[in-house]
N, CA, C and O of each residue as an XYZ file, in Angstrom:
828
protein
N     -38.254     29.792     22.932
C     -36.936     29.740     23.571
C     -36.163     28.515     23.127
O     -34.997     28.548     22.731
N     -36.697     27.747     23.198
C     -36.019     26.442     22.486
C     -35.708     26.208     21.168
O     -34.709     25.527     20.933
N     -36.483     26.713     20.107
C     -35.802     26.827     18.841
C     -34.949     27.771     19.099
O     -33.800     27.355     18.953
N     -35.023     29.267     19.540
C     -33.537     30.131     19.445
C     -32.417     29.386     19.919
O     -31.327     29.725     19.456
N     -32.453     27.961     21.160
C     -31.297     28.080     21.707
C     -30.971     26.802     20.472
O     -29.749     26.664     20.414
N     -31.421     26.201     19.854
C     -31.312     25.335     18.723
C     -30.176     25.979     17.809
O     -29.058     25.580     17.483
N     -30.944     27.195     17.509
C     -30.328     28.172     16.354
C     -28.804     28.404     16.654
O     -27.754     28.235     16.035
N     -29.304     29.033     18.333
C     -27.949     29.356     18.752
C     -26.610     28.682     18.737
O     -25.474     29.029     18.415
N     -27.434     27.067     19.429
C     -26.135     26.067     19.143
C     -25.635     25.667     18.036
O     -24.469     25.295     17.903
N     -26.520     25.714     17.113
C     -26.232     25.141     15.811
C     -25.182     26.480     15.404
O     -24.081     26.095     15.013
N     -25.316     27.583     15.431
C     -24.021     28.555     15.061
C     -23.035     28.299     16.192
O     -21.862     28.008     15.962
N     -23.405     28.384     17.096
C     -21.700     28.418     17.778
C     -20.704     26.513     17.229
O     -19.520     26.373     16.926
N     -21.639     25.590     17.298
C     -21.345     24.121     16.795
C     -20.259     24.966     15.473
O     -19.029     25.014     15.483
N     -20.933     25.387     14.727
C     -20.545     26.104     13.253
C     -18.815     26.437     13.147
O     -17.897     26.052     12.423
N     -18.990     27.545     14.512
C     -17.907     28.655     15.008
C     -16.814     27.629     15.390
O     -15.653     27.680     14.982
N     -17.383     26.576     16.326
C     -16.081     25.766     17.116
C     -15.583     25.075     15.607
O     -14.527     25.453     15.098
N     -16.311     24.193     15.049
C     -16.179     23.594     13.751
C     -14.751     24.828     12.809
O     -13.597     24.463     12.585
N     -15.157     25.805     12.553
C     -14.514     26.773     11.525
C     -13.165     26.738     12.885
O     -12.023     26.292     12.773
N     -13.518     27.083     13.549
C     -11.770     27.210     14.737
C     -11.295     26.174     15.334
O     -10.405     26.373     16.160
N     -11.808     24.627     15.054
C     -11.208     23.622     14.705
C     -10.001     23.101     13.738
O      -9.019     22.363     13.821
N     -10.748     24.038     12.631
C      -9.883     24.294     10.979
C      -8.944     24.944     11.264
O      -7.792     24.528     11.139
N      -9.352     26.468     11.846
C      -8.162     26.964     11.623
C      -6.893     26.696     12.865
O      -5.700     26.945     12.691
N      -7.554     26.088     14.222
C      -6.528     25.349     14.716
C      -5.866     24.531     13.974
O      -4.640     24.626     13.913
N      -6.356     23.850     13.472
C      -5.255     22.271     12.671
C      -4.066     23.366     11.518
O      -3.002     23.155     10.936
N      -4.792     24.270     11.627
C      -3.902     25.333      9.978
C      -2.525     25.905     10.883
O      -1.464     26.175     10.320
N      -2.737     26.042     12.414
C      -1.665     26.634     12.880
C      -0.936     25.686     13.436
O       0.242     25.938     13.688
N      -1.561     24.221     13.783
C      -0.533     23.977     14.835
C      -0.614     22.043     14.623
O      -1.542     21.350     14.207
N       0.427     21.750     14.990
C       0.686     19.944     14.973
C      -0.552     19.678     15.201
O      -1.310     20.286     15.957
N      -0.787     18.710     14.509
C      -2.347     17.727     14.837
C      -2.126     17.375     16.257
O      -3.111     17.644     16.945
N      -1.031     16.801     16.976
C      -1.255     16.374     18.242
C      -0.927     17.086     19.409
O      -0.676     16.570     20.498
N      -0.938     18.598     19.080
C      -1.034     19.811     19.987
C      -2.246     20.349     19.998
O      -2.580     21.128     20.891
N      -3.027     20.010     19.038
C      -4.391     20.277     18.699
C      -5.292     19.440     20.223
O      -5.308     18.262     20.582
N      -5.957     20.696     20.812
C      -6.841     19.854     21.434
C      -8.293     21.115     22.321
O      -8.356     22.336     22.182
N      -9.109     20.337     23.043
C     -10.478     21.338     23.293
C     -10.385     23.096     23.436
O     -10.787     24.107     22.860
N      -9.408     22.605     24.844
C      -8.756     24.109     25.056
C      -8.506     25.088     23.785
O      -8.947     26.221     23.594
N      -7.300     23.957     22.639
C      -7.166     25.209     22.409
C      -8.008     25.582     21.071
O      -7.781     26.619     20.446
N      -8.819     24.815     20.759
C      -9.869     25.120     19.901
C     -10.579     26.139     20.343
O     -10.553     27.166     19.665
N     -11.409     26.109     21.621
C     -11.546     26.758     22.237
C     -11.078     28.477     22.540
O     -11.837     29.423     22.749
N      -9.975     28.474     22.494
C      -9.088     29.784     22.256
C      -9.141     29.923     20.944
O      -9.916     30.834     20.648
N      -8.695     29.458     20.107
C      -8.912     30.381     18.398
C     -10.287     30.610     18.032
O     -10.494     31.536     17.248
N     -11.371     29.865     18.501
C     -12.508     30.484     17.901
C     -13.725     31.216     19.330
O     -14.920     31.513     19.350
N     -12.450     31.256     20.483
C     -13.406     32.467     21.280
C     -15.033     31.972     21.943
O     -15.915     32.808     22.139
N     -15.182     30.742     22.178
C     -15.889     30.403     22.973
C     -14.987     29.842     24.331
O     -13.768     29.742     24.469
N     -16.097     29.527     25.256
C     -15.573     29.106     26.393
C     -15.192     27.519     26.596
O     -15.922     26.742     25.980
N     -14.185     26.973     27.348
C     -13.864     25.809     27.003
C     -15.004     24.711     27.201
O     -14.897     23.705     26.501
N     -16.291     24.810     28.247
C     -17.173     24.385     28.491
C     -18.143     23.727     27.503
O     -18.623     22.605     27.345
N     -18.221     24.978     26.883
C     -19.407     25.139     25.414
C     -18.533     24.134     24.148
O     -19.267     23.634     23.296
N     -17.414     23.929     24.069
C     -17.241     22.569     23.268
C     -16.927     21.616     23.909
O     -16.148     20.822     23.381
N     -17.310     21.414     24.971
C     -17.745     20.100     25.614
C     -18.665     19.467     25.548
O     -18.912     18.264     25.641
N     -19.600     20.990     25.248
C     -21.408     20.656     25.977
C     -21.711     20.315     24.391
O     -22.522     19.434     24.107
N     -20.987     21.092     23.335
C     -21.889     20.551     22.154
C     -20.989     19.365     21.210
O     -21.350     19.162     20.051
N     -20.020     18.745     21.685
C     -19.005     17.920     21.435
C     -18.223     17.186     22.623
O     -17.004     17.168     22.794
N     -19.466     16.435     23.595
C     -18.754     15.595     24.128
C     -17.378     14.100     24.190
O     -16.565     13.586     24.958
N     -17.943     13.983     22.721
C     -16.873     13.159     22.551
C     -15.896     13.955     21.582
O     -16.328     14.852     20.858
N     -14.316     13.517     21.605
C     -13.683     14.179     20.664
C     -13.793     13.485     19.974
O     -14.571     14.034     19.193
N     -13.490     12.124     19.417
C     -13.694     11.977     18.126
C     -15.159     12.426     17.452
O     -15.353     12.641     16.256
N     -15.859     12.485     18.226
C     -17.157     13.472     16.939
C     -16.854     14.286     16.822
O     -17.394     14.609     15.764
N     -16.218     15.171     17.166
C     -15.753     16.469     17.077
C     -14.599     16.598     15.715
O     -14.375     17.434     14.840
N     -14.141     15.496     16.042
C     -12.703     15.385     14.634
C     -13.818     14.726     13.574
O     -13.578     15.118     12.432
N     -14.886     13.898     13.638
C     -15.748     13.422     12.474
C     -15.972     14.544     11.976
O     -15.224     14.821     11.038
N     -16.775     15.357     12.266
C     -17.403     16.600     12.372
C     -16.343     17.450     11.308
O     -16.650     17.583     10.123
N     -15.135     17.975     11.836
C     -13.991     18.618     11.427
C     -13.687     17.819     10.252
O     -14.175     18.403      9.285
N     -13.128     16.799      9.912
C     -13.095     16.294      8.819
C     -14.012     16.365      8.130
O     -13.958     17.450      7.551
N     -14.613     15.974      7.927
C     -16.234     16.197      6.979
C     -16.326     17.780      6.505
O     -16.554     18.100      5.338
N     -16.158     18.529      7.359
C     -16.389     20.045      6.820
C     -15.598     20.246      6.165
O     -15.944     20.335      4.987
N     -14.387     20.405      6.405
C     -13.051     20.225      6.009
C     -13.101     19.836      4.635
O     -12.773     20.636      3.759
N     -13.460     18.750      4.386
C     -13.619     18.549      3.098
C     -14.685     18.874      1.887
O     -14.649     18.629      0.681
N     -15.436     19.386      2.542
C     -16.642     20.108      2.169
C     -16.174     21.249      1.369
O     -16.493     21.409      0.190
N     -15.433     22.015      2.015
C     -15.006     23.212      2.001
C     -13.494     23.479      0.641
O     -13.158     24.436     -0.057
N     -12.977     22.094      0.824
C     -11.869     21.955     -0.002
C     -12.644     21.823     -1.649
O     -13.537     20.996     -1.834
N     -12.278     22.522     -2.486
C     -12.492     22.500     -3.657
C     -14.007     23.160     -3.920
O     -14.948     22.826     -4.640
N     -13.805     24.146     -3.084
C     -15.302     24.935     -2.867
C     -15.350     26.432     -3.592
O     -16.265     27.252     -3.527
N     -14.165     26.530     -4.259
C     -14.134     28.100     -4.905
C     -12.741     27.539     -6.282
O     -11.806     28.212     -6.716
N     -13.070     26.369     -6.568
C     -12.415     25.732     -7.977
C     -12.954     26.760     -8.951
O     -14.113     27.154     -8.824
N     -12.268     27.155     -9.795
C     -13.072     28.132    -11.078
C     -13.018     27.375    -12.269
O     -13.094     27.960    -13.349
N     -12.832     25.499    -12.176
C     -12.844     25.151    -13.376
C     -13.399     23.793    -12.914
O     -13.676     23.577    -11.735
N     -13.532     22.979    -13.796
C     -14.050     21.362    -13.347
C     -12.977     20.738    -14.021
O     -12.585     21.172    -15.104
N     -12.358     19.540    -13.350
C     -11.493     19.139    -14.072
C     -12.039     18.154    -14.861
O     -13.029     17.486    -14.563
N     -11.294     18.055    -16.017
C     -11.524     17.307    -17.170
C     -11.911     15.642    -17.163
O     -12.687     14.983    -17.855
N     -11.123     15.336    -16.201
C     -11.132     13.750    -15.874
C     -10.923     13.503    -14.481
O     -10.579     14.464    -13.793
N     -11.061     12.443    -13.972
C     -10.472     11.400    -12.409
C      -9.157     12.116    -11.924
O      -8.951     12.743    -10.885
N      -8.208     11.794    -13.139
C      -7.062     11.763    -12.798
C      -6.814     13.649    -12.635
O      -6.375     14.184    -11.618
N      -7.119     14.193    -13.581
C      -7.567     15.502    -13.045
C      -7.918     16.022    -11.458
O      -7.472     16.881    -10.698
N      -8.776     15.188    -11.425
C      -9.606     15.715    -10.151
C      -8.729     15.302     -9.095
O      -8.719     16.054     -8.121
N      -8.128     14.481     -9.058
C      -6.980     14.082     -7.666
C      -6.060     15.158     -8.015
O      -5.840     15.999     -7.143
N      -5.424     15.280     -9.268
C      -4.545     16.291     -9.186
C      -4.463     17.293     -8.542
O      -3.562     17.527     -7.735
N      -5.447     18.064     -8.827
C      -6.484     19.689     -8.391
C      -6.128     19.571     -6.928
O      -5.351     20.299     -6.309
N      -6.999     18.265     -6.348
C      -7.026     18.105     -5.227
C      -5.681     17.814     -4.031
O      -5.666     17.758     -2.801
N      -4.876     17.706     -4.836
C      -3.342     17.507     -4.652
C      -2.783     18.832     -4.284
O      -1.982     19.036     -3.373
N      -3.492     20.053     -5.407
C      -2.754     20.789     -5.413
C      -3.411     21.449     -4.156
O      -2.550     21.834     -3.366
N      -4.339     21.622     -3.861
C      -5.458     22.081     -2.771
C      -4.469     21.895     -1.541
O      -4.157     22.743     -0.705
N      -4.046     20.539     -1.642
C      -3.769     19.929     -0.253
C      -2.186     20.726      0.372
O      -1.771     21.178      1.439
N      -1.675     20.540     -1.068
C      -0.417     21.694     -0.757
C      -0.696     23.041     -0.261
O      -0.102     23.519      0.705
N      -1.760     23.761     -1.040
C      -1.493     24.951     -0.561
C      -2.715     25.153      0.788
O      -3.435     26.142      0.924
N      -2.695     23.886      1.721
C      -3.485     23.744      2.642
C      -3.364     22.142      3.804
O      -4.144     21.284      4.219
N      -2.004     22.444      3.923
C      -1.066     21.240      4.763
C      -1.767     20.984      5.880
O      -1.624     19.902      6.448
N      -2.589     21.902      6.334
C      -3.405     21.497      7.750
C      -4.358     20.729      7.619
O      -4.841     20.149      8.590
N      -4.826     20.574      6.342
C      -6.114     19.328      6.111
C      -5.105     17.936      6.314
O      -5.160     17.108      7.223
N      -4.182     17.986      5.153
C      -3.032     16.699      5.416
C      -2.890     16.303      6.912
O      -2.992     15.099      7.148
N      -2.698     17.030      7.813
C      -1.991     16.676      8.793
C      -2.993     15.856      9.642
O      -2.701     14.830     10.257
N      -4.278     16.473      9.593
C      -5.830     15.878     10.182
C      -6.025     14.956      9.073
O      -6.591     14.039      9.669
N      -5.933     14.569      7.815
C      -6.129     13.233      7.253
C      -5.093     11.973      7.852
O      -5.284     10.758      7.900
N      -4.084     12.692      8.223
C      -2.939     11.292      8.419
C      -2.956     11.441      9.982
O      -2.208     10.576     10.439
N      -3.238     11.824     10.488
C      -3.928     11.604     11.813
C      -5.137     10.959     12.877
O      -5.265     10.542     14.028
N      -6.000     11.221     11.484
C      -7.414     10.156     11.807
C      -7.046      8.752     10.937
O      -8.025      8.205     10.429
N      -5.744      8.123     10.718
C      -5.166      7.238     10.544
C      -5.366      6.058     11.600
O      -6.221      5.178     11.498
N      -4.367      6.195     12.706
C      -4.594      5.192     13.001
C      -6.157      5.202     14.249
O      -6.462      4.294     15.022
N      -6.844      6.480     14.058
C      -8.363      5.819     14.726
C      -8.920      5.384     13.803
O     -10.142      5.475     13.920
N      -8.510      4.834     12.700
C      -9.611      4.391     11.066
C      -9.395      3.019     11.615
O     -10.261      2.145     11.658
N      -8.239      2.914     12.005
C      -7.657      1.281     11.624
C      -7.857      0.619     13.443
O      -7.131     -0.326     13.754
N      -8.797      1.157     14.456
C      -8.923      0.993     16.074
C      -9.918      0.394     15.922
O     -10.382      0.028     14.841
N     -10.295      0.248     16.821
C     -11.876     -0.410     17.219
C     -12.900      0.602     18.346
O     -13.959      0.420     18.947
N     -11.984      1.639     18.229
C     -12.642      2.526     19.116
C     -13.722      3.180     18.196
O     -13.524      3.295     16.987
N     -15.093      3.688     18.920
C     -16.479      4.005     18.630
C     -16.426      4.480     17.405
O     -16.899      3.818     16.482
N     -15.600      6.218     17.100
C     -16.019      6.384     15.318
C     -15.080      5.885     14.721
O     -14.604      6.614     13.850
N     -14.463      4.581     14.892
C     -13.355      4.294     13.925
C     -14.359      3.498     12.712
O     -13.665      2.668     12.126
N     -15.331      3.517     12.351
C     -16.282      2.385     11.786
C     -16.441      3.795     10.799
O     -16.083      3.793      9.621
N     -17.168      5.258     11.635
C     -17.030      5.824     10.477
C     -16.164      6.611      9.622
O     -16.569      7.335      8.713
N     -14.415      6.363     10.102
C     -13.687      7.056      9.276
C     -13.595      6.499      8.285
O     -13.421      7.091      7.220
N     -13.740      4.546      8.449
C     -13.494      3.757      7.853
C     -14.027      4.172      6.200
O     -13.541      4.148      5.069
N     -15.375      4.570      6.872
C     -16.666      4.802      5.782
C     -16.153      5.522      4.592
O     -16.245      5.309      3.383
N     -15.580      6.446      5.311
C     -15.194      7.450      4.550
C     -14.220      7.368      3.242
O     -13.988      7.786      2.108
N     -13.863      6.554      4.230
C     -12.323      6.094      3.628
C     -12.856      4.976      2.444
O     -12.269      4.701      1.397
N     -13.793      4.576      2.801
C     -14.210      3.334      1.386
C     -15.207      4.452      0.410
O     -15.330      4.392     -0.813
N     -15.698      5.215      1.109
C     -16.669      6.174     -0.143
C     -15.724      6.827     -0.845
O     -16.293      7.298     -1.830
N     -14.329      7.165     -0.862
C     -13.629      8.066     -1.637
C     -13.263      7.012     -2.219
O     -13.576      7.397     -3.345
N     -12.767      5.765     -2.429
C     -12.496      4.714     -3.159
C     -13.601      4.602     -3.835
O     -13.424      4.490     -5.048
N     -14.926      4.592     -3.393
C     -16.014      4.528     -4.745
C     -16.140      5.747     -5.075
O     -16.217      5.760     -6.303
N     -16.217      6.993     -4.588
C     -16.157      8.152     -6.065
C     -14.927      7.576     -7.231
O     -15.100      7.549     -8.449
N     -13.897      7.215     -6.633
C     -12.774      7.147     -7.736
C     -12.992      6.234     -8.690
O     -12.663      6.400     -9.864
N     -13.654      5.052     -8.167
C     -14.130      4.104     -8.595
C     -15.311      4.469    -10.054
O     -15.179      4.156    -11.237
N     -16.310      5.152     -9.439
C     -17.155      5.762    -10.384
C     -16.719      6.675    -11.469
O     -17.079      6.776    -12.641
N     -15.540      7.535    -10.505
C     -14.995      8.730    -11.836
C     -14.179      7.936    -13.412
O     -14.254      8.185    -14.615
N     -13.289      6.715    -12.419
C     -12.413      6.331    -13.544
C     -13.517      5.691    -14.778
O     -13.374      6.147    -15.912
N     -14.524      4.718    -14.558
C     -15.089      4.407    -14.884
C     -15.920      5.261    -15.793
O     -15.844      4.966    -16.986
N     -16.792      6.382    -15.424
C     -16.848      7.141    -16.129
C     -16.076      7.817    -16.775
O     -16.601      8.703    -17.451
N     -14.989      7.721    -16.815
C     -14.371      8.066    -17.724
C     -13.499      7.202    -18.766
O     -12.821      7.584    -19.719
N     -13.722      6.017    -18.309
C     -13.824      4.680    -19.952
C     -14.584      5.038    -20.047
O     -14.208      6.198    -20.217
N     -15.992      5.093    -20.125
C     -17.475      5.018    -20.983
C     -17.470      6.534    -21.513
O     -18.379      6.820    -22.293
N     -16.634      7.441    -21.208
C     -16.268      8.557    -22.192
C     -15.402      8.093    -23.387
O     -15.670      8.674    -24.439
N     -14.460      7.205    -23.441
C     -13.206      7.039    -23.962
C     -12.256      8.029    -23.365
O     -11.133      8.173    -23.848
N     -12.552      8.525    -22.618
C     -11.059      9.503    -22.200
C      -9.904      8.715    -21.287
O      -8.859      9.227    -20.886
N     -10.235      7.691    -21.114
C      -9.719      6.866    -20.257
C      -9.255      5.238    -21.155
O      -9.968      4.821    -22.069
N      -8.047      4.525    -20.722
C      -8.108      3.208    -21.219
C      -7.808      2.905    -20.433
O      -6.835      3.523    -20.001
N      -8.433      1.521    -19.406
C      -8.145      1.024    -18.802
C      -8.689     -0.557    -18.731
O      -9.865     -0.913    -18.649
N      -7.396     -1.473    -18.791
C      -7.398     -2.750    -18.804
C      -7.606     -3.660    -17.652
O      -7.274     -4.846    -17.632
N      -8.217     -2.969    -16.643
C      -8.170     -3.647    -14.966
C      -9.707     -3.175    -14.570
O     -10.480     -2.391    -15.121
N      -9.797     -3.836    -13.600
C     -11.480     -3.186    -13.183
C     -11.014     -1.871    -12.657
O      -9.895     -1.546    -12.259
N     -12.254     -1.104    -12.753
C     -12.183      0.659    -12.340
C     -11.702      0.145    -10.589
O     -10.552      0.361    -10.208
N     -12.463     -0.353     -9.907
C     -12.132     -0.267     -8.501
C     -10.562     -0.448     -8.301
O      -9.920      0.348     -7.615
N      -9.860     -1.774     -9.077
C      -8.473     -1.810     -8.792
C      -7.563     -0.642     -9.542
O      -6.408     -0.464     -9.157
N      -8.029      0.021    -10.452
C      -7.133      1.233    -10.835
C      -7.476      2.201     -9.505
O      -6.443      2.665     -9.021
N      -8.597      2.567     -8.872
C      -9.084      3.475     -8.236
C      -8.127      3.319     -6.526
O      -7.936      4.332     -5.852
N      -7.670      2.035     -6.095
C      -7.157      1.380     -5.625
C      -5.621      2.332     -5.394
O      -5.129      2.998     -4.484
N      -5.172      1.859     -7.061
C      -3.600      2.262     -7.306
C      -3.798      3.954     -6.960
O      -3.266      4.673     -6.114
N      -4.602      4.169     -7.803
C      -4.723      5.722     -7.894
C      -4.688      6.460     -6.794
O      -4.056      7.516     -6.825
N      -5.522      5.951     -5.315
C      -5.431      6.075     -4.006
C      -4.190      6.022     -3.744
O      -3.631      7.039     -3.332
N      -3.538      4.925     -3.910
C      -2.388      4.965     -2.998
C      -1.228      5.662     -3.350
O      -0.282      5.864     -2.590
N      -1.340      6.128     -4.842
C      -0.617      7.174     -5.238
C      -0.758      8.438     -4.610
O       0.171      9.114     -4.167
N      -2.001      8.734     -4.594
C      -2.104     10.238     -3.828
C      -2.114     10.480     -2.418
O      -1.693     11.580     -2.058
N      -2.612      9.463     -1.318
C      -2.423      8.766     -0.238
C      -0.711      9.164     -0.180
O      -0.340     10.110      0.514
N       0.245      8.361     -0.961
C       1.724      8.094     -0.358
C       2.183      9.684     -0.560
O       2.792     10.328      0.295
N       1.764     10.193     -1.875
C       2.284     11.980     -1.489
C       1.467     12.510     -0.624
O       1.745     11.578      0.130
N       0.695     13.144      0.008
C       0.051     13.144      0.794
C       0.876     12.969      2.130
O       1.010     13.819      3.009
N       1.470     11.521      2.099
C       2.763     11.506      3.587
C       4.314     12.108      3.097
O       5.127     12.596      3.882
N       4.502     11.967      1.749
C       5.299     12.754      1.489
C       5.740     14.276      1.647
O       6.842     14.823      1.682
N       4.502     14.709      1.722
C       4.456     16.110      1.394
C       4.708     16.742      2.948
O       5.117     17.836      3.337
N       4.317     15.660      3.560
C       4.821     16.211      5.195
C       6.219     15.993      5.869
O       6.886     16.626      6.688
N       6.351     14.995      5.275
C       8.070     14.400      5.630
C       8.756     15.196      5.072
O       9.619     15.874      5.629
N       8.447     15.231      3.801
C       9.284     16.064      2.460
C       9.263     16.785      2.224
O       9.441     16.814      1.006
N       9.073     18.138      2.811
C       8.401     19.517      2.304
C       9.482     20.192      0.911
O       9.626     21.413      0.985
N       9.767     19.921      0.440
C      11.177     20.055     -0.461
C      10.845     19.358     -1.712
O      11.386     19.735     -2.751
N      10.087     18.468     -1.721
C       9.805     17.792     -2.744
C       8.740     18.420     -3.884
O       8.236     19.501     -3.579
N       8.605     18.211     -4.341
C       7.355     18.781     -5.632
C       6.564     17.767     -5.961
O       6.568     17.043     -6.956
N       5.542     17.804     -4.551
C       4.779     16.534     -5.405
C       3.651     16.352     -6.514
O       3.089     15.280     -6.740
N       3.435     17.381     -7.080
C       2.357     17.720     -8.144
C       3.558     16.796     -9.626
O       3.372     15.877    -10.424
N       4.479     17.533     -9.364
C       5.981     16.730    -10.240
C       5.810     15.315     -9.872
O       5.341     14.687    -10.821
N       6.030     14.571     -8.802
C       5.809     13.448     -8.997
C       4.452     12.403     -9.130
O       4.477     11.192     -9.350
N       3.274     13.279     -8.924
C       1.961     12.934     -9.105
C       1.887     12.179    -10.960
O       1.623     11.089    -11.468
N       2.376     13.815    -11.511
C       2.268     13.602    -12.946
C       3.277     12.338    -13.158
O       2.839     11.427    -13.861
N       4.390     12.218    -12.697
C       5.038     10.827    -13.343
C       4.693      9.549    -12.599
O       4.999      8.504    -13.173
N       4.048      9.459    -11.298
C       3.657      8.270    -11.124
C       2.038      8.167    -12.478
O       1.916      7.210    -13.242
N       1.519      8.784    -12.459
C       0.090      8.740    -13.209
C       0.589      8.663    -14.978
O      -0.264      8.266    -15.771
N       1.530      8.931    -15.336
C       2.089      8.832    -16.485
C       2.104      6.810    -16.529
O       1.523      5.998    -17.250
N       3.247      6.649    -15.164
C       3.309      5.279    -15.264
C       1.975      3.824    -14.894
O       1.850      2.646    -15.227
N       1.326      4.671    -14.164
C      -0.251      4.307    -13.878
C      -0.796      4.049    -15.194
O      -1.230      2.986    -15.638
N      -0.707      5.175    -15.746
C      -1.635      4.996    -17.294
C      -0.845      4.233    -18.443
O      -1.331      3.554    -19.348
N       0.239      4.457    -18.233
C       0.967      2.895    -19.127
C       0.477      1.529    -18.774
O       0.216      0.685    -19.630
N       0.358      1.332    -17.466
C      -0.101     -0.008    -16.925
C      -1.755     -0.801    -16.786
O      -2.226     -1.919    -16.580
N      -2.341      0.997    -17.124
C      -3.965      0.197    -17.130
C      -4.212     -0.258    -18.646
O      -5.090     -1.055    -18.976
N      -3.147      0.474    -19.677
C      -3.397      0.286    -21.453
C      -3.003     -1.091    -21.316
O      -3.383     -1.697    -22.318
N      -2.498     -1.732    -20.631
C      -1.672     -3.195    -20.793
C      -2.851     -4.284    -20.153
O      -3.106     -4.201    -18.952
N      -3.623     -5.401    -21.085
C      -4.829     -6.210    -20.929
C      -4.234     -6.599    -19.705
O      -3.018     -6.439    -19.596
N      -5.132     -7.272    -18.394
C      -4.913     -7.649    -17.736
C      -4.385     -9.088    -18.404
O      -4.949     -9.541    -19.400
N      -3.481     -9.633    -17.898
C      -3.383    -11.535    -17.995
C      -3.647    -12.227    -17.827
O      -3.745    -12.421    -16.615
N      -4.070    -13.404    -18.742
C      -5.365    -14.239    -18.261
C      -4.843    -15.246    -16.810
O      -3.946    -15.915    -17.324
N      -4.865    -15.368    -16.406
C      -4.862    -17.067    -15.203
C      -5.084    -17.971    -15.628
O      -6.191    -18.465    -15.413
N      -4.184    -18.601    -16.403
C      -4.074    -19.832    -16.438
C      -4.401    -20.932    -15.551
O      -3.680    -20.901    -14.554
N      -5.378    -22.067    -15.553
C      -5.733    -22.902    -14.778
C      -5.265    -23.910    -15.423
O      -5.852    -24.355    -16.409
N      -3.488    -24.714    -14.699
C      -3.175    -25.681    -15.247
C      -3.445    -26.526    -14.861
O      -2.914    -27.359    -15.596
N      -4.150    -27.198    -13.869
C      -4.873    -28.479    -13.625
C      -6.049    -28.538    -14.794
O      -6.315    -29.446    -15.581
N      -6.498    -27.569    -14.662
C      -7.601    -28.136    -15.659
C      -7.042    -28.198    -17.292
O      -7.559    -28.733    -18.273
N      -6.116    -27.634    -17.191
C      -5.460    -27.901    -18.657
C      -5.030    -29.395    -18.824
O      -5.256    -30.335    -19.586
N      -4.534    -29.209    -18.079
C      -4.072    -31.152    -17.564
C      -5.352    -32.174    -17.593
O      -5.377    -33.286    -18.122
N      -6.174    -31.659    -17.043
C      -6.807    -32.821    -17.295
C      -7.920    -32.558    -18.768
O      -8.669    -33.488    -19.068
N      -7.947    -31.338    -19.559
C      -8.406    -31.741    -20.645
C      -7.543    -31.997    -21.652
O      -8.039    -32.360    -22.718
N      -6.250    -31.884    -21.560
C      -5.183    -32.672    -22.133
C      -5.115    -34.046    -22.461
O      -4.086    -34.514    -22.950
């Protein structure tokens, strides 16, 4: 009896999780809440209480799948880093309800409340995939870059990060169009050596 009800919870956990998603797909992130999760995926309001007492685990939870799920039926691999944000750009467009739950678990990243430690996480592990991709991709040569991988990975974030809020403010805009020309101007700026720092005291005094 106890492994079935294991089983059991672990699918309905599943069910609330999937009608979590497709709540955030229908409706404002901050209309989003137990109830009405609850109503799109047809359990009782109780039962995502009992297996998601806290909401933010519940939004950990949702995010995490969420992204799991994004770039889960790609029919190609992209070629490079800068590729792969693209793709993922384009994902995000034709799937505004993930956006709206990324810029929403915003300011609990930046709280001190209980899972704000692990959105944080999250938020620094996608800076090291990028970190790793760009990088691997100098040690391909497909890449030139004159800055450490982490500080391109940095820029590169906040490029896709700022469309990302664009794309919600702006629905009018084409941001795949401006992806490609900020990353045009990105990649002009990593070909350019970083500049050395001059240390003029010590020039001075071996002068």
């Amino acid at each position: 009896m106890h492994g079935r009800r294991v089983e059991d919870d672990a699918t309905l956990a599943e069910r609330i999780v999937r009608g979590a998603i497709r709540a955030y797909r229908l409706h404002p992130f901050h209309d989003v809440d137990a109830a009405t999760i609850a109503e799109t995926c047809g359990v009782d309001h109780a039962v995502v209480d009992r297996l998601f007492p806290t909401w933010d685990g519940l939004l950990l939870v949702v995010y995490d799948r969420w992204l799991q799920l994004r770039g889960s039926r790609r029919s190609s691999v992209p070629r490079c880093t800068l590729d792969h944000v693209r793709t993922t750009l384009a994902e995000d467009v034709a799937d505004p309800g993930l956006v709206r739950l990324l810029a929403g678990v915003l300011p609990l990243a930046a709280s001190e409340r209980d899972f704000a430690g692990f959105f944080r996480k999250r938020f620094e592990e996608y800076v090291e995939e990028l970190t790793v991709g760009l990088q691997r991709d100098v040690d391909a040569g497909t890449e030139v870059i004159g800055i450490p991988a982490h500080q391109a990975a940095t820029q590169l974030l906040a490029v896709y990060e700022g469309l990302q809020v664009q794309m919600l403010v702006r629905p009018y805009l084409d941001v795949l169009v401006e992806y490609d020309r900020a990353v045009h101007t990105l990649r002009h700026g990593w070909r350019e050596p970083e500049p050395v720092a001059w240390d003029l005291d010590a020039a001075l005094v071996r002068g």
